[in-house]
C-alpha positions as CSV (number, residue, x, y, z in Angstrom):
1,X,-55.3,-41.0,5.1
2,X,-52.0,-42.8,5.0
3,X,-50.2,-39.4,5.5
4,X,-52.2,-39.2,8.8
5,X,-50.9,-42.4,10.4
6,X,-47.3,-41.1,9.6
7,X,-47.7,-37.8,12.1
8,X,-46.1,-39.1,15.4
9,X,-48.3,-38.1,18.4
10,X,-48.1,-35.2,20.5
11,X,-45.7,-35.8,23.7
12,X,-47.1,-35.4,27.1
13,X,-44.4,-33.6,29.5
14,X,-44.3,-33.6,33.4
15,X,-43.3,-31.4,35.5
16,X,-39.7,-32.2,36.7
17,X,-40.2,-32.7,40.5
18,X,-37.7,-30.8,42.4
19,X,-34.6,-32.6,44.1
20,X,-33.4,-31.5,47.4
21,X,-29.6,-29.9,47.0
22,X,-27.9,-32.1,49.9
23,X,-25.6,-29.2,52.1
24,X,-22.1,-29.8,51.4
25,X,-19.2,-29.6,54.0
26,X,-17.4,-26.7,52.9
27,X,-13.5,-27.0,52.9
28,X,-11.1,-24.2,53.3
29,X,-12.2,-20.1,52.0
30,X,-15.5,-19.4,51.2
31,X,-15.5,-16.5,48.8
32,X,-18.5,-15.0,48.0
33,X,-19.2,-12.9,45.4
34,X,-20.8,-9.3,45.0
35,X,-24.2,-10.6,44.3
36,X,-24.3,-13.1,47.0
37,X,-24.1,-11.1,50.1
38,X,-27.5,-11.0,51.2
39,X,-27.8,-14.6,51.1
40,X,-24.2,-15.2,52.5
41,X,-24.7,-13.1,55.3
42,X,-28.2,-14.8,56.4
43,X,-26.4,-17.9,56.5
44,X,-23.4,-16.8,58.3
45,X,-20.9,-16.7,55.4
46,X,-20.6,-12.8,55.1
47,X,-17.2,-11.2,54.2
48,X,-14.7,-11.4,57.2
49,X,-12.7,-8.4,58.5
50,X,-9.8,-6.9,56.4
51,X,-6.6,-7.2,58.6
52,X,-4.7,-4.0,58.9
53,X,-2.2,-5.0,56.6
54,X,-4.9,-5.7,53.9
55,X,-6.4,-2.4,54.6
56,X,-2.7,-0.9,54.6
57,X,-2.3,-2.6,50.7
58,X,-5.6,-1.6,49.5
59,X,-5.0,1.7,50.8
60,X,-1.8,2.1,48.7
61,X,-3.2,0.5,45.8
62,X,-5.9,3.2,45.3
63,X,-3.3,6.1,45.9
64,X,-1.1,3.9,43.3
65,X,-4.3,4.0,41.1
66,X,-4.5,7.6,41.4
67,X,-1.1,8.6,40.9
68,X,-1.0,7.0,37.5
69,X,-4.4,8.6,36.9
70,X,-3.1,12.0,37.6
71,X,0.4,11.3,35.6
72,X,-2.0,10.0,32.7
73,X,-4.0,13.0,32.5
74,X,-1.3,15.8,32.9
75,X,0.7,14.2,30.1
76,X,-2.8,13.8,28.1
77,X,-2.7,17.9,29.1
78,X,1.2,19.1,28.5
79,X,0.7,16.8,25.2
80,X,-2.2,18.8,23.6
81,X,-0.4,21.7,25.1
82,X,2.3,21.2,22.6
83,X,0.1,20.4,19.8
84,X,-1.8,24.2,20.2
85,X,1.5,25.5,20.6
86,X,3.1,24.0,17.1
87,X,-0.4,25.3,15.7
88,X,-0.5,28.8,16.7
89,X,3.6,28.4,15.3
90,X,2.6,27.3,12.3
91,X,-0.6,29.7,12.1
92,X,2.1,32.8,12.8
93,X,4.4,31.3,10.2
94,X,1.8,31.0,7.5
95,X,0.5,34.1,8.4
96,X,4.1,36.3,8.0
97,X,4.3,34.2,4.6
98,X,1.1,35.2,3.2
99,X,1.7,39.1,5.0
100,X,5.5,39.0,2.9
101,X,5.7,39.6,-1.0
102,X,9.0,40.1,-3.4
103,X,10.2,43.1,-4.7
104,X,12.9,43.1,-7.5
105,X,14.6,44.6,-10.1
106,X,14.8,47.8,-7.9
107,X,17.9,50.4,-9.0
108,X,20.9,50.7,-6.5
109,X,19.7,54.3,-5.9
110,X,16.4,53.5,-4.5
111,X,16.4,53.4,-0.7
112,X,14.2,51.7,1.7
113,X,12.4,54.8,2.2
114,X,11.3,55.6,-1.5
115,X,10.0,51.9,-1.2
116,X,8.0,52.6,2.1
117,X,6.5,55.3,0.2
118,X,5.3,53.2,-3.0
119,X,4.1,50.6,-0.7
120,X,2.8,52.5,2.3
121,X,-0.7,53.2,0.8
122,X,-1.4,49.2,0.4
123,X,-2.0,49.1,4.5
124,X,0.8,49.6,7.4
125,X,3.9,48.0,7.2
126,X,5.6,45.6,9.1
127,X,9.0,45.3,7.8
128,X,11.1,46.0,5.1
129,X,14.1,43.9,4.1
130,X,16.7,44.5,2.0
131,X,20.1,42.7,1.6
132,X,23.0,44.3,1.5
133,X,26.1,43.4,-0.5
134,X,29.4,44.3,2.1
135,X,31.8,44.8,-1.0
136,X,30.0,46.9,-2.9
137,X,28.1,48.7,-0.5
138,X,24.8,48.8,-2.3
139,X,21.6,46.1,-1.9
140,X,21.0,43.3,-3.7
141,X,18.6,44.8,-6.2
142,X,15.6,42.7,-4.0
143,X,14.0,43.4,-1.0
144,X,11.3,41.6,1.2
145,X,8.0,43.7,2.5
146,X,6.3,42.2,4.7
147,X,2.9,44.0,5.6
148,X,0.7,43.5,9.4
149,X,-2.0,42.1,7.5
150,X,-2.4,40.0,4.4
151,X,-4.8,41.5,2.5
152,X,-2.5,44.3,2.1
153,X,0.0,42.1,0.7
154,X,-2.0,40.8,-1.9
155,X,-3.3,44.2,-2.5
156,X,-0.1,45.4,-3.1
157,X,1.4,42.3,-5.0
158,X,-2.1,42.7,-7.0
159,X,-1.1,46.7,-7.8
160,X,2.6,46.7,-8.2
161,X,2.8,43.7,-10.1
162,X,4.8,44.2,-13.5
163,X,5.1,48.1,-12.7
C-alpha cells in the first residue's frame, strides 16, 4: 500500500485559451512569400508590379540561364562524342592486332606471292607486309599478314604454326 501513496496523481490540463495577435504597423517592404499569396492578396498585400527594368533583368537572366544550359549540354555531347570516337579507335586497333600474325624464318627467294598462296586458304587477306632491306635488296626474312577477319588469323597462326 505504501507503493500506492508514492504514485503522483494524474494532471488535469486546460485548454489554452486563445490570445488575440494585436496587428502590427508594418515598416518598409512587405515580402511575401509563395505560399502566402492568397492570404496577402485578401488583405491587400499582394505582389506589386515588376518595373520594366526588373522585367528587362529577369528577362536576361533566363536567357543567361539558358545559354549556359545549352553550352552545358553540347559539351556533355561533343565530350561523349570523343569518348565513342577513342572507342571505335581503339576497337579498330585491337581488331587489326588480333586480324595480324608473324611470319618468320622465310628464305630470301620466297616472294610475297608464294606467301599469299600458303596463307590465302585461311580466309581473304588484307595485307601483307614485308620489310625490305635497301642494301641488300632482299626482305628481312619476316613478314606481317594481316587477314579481314580474326578468326582467320588464328586459323592460320593455329595451322602454320612450327611448319
Amino acid at each position: 500500500m505504501d507503493e500506492l501513496e508514492n504514485i503522483p496523481a494524474p494532471v488535469t490540463f486546460r485548454p489554452a485559451t486563445s490570445i488575440p495577435m494585436p496587428v502590427l504597423p508594418q515598416i518598409g517592404e512587405v515580402f511575401v512569400g509563395p505560399g502566402g499569396k492568397k492570404d496577402a492578396e485578401r488583405i491587400g498585400l499582394g505582389l506589386s508590379k515588376l518595373s520594366s527594368k526588373r522585367k528587362d533583368d529577369i528577362q536576361m537572366a533566363k536567357k543567361y540561364a539558358m545559354d549556359i544550359s545549352i553550352k552545358q549540354i553540347l559539351l556533355r555531347q561533343q565530350k561523349q562524342q570523343q569518348e565513342n570516337q577513342q572507342k571505335q579507335q581503339m576497337y579498330a586497333q585491337a581488331l587489326s592486332i588480333m586480324s595480324r600474325i608473324y611470319v618468320g624464318s622465310i628464305s630470301f627467294e620466297i616472294r610475297e606471292d608464294v606467301i599469299r598462296k600458303a596463307f590465302e586458304p585461311f580466309g581473304p587477306i588484307k595485307s601483307i607486309n614485308m620489310s625490305w632491306d635497301p642494301t641488300t635488296g632482299h626482305h628481312k626474312t619476316f613478314a606481317f599478314v594481316e587477314y579481314e577477319i580474326p578468326e582467320a588469323a588464328l586459323l592460320a597462326q593455329e595451322s602454320m604454326n612450327g611448319q
